[in-house]
N, C-alpha and C positions, 0 to 999 in steps of 0.2 A: 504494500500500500504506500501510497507518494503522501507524505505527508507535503500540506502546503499552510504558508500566512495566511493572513486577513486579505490580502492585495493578490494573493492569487498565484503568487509565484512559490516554487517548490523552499522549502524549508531549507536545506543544504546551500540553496544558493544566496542564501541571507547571512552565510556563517564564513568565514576566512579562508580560502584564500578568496572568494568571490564576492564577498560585500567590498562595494565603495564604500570609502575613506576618505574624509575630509583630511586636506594636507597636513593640517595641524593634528589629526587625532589620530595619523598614521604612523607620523617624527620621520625623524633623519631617512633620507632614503640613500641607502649607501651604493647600491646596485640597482640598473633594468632592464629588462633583456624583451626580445621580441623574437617571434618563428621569423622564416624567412622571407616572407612576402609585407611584413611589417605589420599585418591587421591584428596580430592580436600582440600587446602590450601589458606590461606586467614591471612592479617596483617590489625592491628588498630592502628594509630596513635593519635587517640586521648585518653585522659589519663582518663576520666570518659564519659562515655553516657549521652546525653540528659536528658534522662526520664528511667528509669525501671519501669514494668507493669505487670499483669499478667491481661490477657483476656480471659474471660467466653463466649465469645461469640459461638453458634451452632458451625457457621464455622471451628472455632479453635478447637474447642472438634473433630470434627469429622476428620478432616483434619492430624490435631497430634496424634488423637485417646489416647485421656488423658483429665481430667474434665478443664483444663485451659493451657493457652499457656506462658510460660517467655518469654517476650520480653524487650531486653537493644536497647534503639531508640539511632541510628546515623546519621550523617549526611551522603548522599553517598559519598561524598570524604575524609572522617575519613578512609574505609575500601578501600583494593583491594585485588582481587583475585590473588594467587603467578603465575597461568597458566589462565590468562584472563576468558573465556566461557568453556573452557576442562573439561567436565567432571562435567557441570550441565547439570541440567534439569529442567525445567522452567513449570509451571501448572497456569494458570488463572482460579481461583475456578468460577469466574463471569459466563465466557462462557466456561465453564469446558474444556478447549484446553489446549494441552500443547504448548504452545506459551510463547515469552516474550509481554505478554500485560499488562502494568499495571494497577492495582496491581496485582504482580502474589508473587508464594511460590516456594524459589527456593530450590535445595535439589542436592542432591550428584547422578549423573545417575547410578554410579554402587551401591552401596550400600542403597541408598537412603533416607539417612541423613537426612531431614530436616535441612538448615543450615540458613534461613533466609525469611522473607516479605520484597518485594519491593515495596516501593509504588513511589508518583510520586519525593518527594521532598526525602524522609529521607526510611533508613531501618531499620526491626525489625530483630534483630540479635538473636541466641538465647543461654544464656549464660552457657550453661552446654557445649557448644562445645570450650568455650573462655579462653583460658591460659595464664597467667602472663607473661612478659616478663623481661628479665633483668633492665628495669628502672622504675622499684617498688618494692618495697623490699618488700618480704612477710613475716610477723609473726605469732606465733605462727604455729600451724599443720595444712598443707594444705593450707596454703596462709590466712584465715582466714577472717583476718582483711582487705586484700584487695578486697578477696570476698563481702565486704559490700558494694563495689560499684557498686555492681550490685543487691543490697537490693532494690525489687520494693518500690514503691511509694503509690500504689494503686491499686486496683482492676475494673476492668472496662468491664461492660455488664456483672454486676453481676447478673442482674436480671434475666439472662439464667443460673446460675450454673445450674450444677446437684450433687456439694457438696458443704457445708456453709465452710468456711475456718474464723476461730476466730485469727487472726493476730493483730485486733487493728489497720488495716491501713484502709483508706477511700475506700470506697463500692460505686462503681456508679453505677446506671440502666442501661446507656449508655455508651457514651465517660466521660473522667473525665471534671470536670468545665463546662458542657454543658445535662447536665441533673442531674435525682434525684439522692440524697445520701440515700442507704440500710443503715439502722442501723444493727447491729449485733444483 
């Protein structure tokens, strides 16, 4: 059952990352990133991610159609969308719908972006679409050094690659801290 408001619109899309935010009740927006046709826009206020990761698992290989997935993990109220739901599209790989169920993969409806995983507490962002904003200085070429905030951590469901990646960061079979470590 879709729960919805008084105004008509589904319940979820009144809740973070998809309510507007008056500039002042959002703060600092440190990051904002956009799919590749520019229509759908999105601000982060928070100044580093959780966790950065790259995931080997089947799903993500076949879903991004690439051997592993970058993901920089947020809180959902670090992000919001600059036009609420406009101009996504919403896919639950579980029961292959395009629905907002979560955890679903949401993506740009015209272009078809990949812009993020929603799960129930936090999102996986992903950061080649994620641009610097005036309150971080960038150095050297290309932002650089601020790019290294989005230097994963580790590798996880490595035990699905289908290529070995020699980085020197820790290798999980599964999730990280909760299964085996692959040696290199």
């Amino acid at each position: 059952m879709v729960s919805e408001t008084p105004s008509g619109l589904e319940e979820w899309s009144q809740r973070p990352p998809y309510k507007a935010h008056r500039t002042e009740e959002f703060g600092t927006v440190y990051w904002t990133g956009k799919c590749h046709c520019g229509r759908v826009t999105y601000q982060i206020n928070r100044e580093r991610p959780l966790d950065v990761k790259y995931c080997h698992c089947t799903g993500c290989q076949v879903l991004h159609g690439a051997p592993f997935q970058w993901a920089a993990i947020f809180h959902k109220s670090d992000m919001t969308f600059t036009h609420g739901t406009q101009g996504l599209n919403f896919y639950n790989s579980a029961e292959k719908q395009h629905a907002h169920h979560l955890p679903c993969k949401v993506s740009c409806s015209y272009c078809h972006s990949p812009i993020m995983d929603e799960g129930r507490n936090v999102i996986l962002l992903f950061p080649s679409l994620i641009e610097s904003k005036s309150g971080l200085e960038e150095e050297g070429q290309g932002g650089r050094n601020v790019r290294k905030i989005f230097e994963p951590s580790c590798h996880i469901f490595y035990s699905q690659r289908v290529v070995d990646v020699r980085d020197g960061k820790p290798k999980w079979a599964g999730m990280n801290d909760s299964s085996d470590l692959i040696h290199e």
